[in-house]
N, C-alpha and C positions, 0 to 999 in steps of 0.2 A: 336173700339177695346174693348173698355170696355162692351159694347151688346156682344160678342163674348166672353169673357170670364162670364157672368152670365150666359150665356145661357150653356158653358161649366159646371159650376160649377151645374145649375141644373139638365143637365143629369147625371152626378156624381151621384146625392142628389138621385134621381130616380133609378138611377143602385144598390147604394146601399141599397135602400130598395126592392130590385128585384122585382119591378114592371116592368117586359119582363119574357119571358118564354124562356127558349135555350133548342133547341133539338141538343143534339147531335148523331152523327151517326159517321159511321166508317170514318177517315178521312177529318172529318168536326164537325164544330160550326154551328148552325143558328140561329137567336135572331130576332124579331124583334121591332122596335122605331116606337110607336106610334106620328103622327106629324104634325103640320097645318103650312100651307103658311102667314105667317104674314108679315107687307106691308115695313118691313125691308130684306126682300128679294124676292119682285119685284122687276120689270125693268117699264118702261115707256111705255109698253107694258099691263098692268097689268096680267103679268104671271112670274112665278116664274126664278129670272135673272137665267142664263147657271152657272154663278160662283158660285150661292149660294148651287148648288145640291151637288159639290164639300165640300163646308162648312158644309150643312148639314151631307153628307156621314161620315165627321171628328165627327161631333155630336154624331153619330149613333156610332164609335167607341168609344167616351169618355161614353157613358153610359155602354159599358159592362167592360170599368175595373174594377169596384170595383169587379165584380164578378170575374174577368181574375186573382185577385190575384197584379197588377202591382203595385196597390198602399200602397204595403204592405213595411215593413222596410227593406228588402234585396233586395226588388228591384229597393233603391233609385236613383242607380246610374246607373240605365241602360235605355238606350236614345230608343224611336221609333222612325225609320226614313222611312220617304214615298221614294222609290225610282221609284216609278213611275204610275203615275194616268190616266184614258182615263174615256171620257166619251162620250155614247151614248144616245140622248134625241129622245123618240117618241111622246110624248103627252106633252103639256102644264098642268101646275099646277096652279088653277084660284086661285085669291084672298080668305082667308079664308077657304078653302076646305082642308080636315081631307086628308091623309094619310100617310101609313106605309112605311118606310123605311126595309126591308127585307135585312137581314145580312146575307152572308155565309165567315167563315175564311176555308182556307184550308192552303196546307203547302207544298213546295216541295224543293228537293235537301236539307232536314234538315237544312233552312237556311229562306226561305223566307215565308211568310207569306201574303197570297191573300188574299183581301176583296173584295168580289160581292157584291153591294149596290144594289138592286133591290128598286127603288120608284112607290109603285103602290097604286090602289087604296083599301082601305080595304075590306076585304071581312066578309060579317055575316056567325056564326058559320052555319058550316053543306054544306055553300056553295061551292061544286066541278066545279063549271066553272072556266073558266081560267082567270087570275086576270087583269085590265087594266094596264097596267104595261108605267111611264111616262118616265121612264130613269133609265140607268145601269151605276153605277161609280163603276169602276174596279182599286182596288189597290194596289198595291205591294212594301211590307214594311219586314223591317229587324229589329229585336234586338239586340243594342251592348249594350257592359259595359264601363264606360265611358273613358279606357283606350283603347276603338277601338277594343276588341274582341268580335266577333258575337256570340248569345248565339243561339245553335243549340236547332232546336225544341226537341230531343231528350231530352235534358238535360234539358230546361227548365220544359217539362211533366212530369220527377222526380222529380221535385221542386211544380209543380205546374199543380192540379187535372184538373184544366179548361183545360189544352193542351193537356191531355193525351190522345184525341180520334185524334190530328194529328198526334202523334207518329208514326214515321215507325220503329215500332217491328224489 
């Protein structure tokens, strides 16, 4: 637990000095976390255990809050909650080997909030082939306030510049 929270605390440390690049487009967020297999999430196997892409994917969302705004003083009191995770694995992750975690947030029904976890492997600039892509964690999460009211994407894109490309106008 406590590997889990340092490791939380440094993609913080990282987001906040926006070391990631987000493109945004109409509708969407994309970021993505640069990231290696370390031997605290192998399996016995030596390849990357099924729970950790999970843990990882949670990673890959603590590094974009500072930029998201969340950890700012008005948004002390409003909970993220995962309401539901899937994951598809195609290729193993060997010991020690680099890659990118590839973030897409979108938004539907002004209320939930998707995260497409793409794990693949990094590509050098300039490179258009298609990426080896290891596993997709797919996740769908809500904003309340800590008295149980859902903060519509609408209204938090007025509050807050990072949301405004999910706004539905």
């Amino acid at each position: 637990m406590l590997t889990f929270i340092v490791r939380i605390v440094n993609q913080i440390f990282h987001g906040s000095r926006g070391s990631f690049r987000v493109q945004n487009a109409p509708g969407a967020i994309t970021y993505d976390t640069p990231m290696r297999l370390w031997p605290i999430d192998m399996d016995a196997f030596m390849h990357m255990n099924n729970a950790s892409y999970v843990r990882v994917a949670e990673l890959s969302r603590w590094r974009v809050f500072p930029a998201s705004g969340l950890l700012k003083k008005e948004f002390r009191n409003v909970l993220f909650l995962v309401a539901e995770q899937q994951a598809k694995y195609y290729k193993p992750i060997n010991p020690f080997q680099n890659y990118v975690v590839r973030t897409t947030i979108t938004s539907s029904e002004n209320k939930w909030l998707h995260y497409n976890h793409v794990f693949m492997k990094p590509q050098k600039s300039g490179d258009t082939s298609e990426p080896t892509v290891y596993c997709v964690v797919s996740t769908t999460a809500v904003l309340k306030r800590a008295g149980g009211k859902t903060i519509k994407i609408d209204e938090l894109a007025k509050e807050n510049m990072f949301y405004q490309s999910l706004a539905n106008d």
